[in-house]
C-alpha positions as CSV (number, residue, x, y, z in Angstrom):
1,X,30.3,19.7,-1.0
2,X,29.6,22.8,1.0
3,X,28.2,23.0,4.5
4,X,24.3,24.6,2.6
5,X,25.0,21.9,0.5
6,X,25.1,18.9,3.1
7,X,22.0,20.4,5.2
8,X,19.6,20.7,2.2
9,X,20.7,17.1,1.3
10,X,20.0,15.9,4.8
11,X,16.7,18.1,4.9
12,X,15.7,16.9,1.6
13,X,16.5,12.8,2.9
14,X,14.5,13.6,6.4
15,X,11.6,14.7,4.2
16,X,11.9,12.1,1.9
17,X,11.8,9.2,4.2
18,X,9.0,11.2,6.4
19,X,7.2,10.9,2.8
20,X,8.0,7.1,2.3
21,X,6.7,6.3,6.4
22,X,3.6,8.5,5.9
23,X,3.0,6.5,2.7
24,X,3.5,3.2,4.6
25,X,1.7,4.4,7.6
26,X,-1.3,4.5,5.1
27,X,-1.0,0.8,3.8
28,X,-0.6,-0.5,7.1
29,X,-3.8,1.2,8.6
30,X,-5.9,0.6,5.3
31,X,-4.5,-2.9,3.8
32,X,-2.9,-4.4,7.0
33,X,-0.1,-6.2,7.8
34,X,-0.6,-9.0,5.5
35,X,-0.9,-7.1,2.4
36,X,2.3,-4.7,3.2
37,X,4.8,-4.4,0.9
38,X,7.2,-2.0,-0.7
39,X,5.7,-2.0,-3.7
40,X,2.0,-1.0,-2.3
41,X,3.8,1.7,-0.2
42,X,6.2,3.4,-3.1
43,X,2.6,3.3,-5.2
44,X,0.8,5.3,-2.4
45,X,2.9,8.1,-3.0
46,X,4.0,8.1,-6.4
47,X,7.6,6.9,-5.7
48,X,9.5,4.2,-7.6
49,X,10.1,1.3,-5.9
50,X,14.1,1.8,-5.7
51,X,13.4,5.4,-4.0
52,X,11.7,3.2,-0.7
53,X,14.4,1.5,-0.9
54,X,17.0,3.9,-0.8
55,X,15.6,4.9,2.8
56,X,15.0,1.5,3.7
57,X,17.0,-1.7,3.5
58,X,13.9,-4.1,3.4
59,X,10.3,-4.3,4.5
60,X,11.2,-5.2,8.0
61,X,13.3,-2.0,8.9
62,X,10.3,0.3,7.7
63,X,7.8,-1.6,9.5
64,X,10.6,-1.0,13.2
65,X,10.5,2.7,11.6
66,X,6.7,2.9,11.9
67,X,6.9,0.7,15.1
68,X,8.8,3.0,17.1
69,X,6.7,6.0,15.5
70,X,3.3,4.1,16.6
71,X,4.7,3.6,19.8
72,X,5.7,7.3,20.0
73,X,2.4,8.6,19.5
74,X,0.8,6.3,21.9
75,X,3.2,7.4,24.7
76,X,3.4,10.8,24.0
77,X,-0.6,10.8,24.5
78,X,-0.7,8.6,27.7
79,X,2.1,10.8,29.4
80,X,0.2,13.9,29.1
81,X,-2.1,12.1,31.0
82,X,0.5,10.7,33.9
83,X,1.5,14.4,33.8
84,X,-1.7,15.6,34.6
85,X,-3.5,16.8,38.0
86,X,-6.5,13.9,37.9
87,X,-6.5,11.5,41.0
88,X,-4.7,7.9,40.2
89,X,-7.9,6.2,39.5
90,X,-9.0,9.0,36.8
91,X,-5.9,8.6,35.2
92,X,-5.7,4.9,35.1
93,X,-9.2,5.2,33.6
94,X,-8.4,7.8,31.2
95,X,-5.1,6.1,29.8
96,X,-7.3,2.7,29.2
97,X,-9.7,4.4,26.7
98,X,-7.1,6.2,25.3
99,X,-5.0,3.1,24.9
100,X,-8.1,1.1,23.8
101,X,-9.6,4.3,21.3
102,X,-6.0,4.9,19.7
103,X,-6.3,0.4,18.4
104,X,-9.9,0.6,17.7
105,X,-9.9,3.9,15.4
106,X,-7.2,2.3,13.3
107,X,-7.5,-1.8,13.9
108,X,-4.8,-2.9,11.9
109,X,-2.0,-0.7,13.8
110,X,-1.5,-3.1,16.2
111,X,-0.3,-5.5,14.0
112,X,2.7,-3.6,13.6
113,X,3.9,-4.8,17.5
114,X,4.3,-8.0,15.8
115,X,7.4,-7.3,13.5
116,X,10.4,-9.0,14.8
């Protein structure tokens, strides 16, 4: 396989499994945790069921995927705040109602810090 060949593989698999955890990402804030599961998530987006799991072993290693991505996002906004020029108290303030407005806009995304 040529060198063209081996990127657009590995461009087409990032894409594909950025599909599959946007798709999931989408059960998990609308059905919850409870009512997760492959199937739902390859139906959200069209797939078959053996294409989600061609990225993803099981149920468990998509939901530490989407874990770590949750997590991400939540970091990602608080540090612009610790980054920024507000006294410690504003910031402390200000990363509370972030941390509390980023749960309550999508309830069931916490649930997601429960995967072991």
């Amino acid at each position: 396989m040529s060198k063209l060949q081996n990127k657009l593989n590995h461009e087409y698999n990032n894409k594909m499994k950025q599909r599959i955890e946007n798709a999931a990402m989408k059960v998990l804030t609308t059905y919850g945790l409870e009512s997760f599961t492959m199937d739902i998530v390859a139906q959200t987006d069209g797939l078959g069921k053996g294409t989600v799991y061609r990225y993803f072993k099981n149920k468990k290693e998509l939901l530490l995927c989407l874990r770590e991505t949750v997590f991400n996002m939540l970091k990602n906004d608080l540090l612009d705040v610790v980054k920024s020029d507000l006294p410690s108290e504003k910031k402390i303030e200000l990363m509370l109602e972030k941390s509390l407005k980023f749960f309550a806009e999508s309830p069931n995304i916490g649930s997601i810090f429960a995967v072991k």
